[in-house]
Backbone as JSON Lines, residues from 0, in Angstrom:
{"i":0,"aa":"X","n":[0.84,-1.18,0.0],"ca":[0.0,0.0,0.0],"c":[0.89,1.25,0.0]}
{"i":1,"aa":"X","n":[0.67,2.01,-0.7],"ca":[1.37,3.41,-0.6],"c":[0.8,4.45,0.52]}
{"i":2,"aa":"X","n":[2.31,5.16,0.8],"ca":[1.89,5.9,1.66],"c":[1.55,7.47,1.31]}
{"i":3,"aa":"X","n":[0.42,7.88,2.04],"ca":[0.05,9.17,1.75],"c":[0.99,9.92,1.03]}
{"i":4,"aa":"X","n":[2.49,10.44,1.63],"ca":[3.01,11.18,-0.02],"c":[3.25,10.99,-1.14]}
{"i":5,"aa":"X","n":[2.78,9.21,-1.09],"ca":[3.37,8.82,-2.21],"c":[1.88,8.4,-3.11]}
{"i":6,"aa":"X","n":[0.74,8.65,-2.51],"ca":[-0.53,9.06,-2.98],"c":[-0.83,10.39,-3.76]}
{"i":7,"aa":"X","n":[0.23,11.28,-2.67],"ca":[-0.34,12.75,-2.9],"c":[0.48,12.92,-4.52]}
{"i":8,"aa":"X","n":[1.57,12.5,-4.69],"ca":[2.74,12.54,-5.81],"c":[2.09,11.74,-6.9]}
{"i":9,"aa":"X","n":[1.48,10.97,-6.16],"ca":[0.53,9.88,-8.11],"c":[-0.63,11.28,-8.43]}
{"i":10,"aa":"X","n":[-1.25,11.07,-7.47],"ca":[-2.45,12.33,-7.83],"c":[-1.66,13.24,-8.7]}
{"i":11,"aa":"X","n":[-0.93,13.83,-7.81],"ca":[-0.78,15.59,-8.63],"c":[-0.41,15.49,-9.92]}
{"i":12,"aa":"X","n":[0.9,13.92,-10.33],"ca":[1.17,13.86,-11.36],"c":[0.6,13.8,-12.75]}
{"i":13,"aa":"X","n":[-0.42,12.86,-12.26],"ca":[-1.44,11.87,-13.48],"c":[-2.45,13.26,-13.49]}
{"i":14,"aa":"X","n":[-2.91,14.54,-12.51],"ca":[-3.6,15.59,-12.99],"c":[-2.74,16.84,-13.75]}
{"i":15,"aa":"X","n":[-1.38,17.03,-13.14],"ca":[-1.44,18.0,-13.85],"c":[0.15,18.13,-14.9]}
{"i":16,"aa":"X","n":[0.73,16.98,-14.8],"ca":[1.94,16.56,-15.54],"c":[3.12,17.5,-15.23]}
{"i":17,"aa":"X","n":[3.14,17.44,-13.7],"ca":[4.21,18.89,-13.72],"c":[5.66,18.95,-14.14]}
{"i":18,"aa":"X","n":[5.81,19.85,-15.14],"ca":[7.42,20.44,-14.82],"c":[8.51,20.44,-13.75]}
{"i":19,"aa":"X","n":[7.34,20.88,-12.39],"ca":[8.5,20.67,-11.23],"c":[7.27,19.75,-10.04]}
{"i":20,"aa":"X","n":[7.66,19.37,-9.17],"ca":[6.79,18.65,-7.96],"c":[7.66,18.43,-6.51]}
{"i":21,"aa":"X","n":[7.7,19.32,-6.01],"ca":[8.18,19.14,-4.72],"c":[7.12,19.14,-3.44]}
{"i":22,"aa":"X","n":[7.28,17.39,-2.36],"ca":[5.91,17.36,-1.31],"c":[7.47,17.25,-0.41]}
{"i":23,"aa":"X","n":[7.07,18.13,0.89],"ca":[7.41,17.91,2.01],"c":[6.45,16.88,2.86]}
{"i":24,"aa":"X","n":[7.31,16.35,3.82],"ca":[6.12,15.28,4.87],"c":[6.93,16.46,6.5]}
{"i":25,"aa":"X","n":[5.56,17.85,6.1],"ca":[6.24,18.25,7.4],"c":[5.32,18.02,9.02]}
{"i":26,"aa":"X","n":[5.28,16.95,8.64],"ca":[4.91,16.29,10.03],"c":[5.82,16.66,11.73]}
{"i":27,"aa":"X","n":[6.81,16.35,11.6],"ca":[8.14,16.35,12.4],"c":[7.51,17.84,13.12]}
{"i":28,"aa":"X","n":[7.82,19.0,12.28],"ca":[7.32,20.24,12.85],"c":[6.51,20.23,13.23]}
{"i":29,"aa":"X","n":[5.07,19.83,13.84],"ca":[3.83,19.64,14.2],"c":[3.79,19.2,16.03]}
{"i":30,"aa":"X","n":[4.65,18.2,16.06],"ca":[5.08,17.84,17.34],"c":[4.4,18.4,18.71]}
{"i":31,"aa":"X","n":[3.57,17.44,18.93],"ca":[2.78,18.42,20.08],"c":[1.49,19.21,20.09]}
{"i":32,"aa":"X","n":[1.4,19.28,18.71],"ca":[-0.39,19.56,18.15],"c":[-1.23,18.57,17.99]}
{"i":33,"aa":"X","n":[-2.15,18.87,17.79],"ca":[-3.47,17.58,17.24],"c":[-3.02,17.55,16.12]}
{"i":34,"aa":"X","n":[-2.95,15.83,15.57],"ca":[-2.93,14.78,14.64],"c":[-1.22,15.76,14.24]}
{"i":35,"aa":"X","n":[-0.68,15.48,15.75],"ca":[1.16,15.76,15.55],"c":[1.9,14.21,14.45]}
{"i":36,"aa":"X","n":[3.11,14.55,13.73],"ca":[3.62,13.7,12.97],"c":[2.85,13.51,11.88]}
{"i":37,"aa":"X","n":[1.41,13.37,11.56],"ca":[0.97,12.83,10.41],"c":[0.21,13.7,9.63]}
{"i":38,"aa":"X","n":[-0.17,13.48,8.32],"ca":[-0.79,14.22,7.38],"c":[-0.06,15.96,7.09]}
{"i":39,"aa":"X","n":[0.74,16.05,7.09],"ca":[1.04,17.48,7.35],"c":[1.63,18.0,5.88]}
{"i":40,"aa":"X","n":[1.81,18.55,5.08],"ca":[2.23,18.61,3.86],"c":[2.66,20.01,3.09]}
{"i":41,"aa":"X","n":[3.61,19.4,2.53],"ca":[3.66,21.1,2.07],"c":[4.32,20.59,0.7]}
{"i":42,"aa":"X","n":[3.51,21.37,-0.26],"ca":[3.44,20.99,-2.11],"c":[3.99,22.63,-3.0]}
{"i":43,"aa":"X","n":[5.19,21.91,-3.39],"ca":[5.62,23.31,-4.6],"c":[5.12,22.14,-5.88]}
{"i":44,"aa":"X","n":[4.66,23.15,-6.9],"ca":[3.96,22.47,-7.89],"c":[4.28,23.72,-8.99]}
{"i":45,"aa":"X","n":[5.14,23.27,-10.24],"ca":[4.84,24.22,-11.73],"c":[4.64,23.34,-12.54]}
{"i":46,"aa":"X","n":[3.29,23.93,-12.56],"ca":[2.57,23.07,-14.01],"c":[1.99,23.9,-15.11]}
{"i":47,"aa":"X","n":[2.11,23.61,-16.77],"ca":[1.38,24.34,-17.68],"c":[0.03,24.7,-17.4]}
{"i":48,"aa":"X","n":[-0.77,23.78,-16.21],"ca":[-2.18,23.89,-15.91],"c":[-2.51,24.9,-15.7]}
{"i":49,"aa":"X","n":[-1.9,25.59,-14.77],"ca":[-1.97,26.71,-14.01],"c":[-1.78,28.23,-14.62]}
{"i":50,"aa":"X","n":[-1.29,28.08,-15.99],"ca":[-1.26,29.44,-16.85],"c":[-2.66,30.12,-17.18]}
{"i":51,"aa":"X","n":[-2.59,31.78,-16.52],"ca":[-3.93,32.13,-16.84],"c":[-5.09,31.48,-15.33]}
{"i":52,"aa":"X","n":[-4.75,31.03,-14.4],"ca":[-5.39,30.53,-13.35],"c":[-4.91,31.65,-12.45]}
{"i":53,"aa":"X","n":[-6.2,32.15,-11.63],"ca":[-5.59,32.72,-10.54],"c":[-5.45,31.71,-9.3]}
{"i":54,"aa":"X","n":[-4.65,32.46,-8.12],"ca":[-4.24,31.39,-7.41],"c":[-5.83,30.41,-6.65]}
{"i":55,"aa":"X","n":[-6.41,31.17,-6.3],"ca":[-7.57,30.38,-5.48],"c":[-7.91,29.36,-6.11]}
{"i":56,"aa":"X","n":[-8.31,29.49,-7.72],"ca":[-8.17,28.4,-8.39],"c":[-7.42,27.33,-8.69]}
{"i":57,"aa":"X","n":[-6.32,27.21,-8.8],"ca":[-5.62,26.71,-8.3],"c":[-5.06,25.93,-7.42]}
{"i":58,"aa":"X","n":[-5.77,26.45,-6.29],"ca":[-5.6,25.23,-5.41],"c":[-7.02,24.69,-5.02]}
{"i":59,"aa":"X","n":[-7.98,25.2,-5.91],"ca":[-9.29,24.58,-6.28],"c":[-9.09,22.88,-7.1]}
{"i":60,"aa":"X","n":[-8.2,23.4,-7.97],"ca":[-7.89,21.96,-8.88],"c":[-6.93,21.31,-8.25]}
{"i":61,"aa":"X","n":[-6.34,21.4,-7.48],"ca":[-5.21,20.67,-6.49],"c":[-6.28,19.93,-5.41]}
{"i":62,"aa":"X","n":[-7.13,20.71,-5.09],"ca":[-8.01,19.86,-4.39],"c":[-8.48,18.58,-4.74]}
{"i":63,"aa":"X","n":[-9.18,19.24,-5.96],"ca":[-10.09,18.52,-6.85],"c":[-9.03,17.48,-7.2]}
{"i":64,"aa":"X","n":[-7.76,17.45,-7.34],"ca":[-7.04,16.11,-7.63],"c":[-6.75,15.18,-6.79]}
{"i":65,"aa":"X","n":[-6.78,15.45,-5.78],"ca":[-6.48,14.92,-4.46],"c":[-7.84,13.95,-3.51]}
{"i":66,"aa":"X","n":[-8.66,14.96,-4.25],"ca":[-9.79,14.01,-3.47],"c":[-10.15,13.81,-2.25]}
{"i":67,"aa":"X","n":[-10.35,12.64,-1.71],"ca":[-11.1,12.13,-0.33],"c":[-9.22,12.43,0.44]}
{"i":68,"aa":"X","n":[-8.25,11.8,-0.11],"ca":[-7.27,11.85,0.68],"c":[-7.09,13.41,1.66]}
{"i":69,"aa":"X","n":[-7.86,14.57,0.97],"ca":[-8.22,15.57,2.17],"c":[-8.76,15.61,3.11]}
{"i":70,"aa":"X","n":[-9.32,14.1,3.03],"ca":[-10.44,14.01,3.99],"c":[-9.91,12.64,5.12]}
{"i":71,"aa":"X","n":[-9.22,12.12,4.42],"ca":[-8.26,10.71,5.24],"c":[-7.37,10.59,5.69]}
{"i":72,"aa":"X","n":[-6.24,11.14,4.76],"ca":[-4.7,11.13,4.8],"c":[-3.63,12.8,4.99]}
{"i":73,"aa":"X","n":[-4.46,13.38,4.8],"ca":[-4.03,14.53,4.91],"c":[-4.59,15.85,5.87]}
{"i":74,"aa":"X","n":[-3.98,16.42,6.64],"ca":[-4.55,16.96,7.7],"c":[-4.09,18.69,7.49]}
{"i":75,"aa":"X","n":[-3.22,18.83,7.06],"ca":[-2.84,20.14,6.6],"c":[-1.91,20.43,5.28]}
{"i":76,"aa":"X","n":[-2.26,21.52,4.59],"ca":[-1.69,21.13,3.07],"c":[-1.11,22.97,3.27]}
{"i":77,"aa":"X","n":[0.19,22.96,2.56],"ca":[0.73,23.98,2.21],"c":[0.88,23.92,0.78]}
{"i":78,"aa":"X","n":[0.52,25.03,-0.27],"ca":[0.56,25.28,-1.57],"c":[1.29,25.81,-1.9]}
{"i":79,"aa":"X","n":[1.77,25.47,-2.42],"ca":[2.76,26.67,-3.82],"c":[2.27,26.48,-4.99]}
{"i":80,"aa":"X","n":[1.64,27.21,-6.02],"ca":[1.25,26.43,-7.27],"c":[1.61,27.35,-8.06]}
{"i":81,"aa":"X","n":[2.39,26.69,-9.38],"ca":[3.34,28.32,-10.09],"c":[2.94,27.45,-11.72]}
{"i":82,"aa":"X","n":[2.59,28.45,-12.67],"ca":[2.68,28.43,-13.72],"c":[4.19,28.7,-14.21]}
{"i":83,"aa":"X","n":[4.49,27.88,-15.72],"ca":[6.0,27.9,-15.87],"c":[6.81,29.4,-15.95]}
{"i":84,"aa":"X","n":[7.44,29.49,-15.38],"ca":[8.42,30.84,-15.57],"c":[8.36,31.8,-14.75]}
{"i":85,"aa":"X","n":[6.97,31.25,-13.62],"ca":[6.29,32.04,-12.5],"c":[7.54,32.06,-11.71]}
{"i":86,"aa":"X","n":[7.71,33.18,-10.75],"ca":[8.81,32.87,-9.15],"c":[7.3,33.15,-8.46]}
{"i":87,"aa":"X","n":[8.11,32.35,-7.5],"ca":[7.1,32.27,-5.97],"c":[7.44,33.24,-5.41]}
């Protein structure tokens, strides 16, 4: 069975074919909060998708790729979502 980042990394791929894909598992930092160590995430993403998208959207369709795992496996999500040539 794969594990949640390695869920979150099939998703984003097979939706949005990115150029770049970087997931942190920043769980570790959490330490001591509710649902500490798990689900914690943080996603840099440049994809052609995203040209002409403003950001809210954006992580509208990041949602939308991800699915129920927002609802199972994942407890907090950090975005970056950059169209090509974008700086963050």
């Amino acid at each position: 069975m794969k594990t949640p980042a390695e869920q979150l990394r099939r998703r984003l791929e097979t939706a949005f074919h990115p150029l770049q894909l970087e997931i942190c598992d920043d769980g570790a930092r959490h330490i001591g909060h509710a649902h500490e160590g798990s689900g914690h995430y943080s996603v840099r993403i440049v994809a052609p998708a995203f040209v002409a998208q403003p950001p809210l959207q954006r992580h509208r369709m990041i949602y939308a790729a991800l699915g129920n795992l927002l609802q199972t496996d994942i407890h907090a999500l950090s975005i970056k979502a950059l169209a090509p040539g974008e700086s963050p």
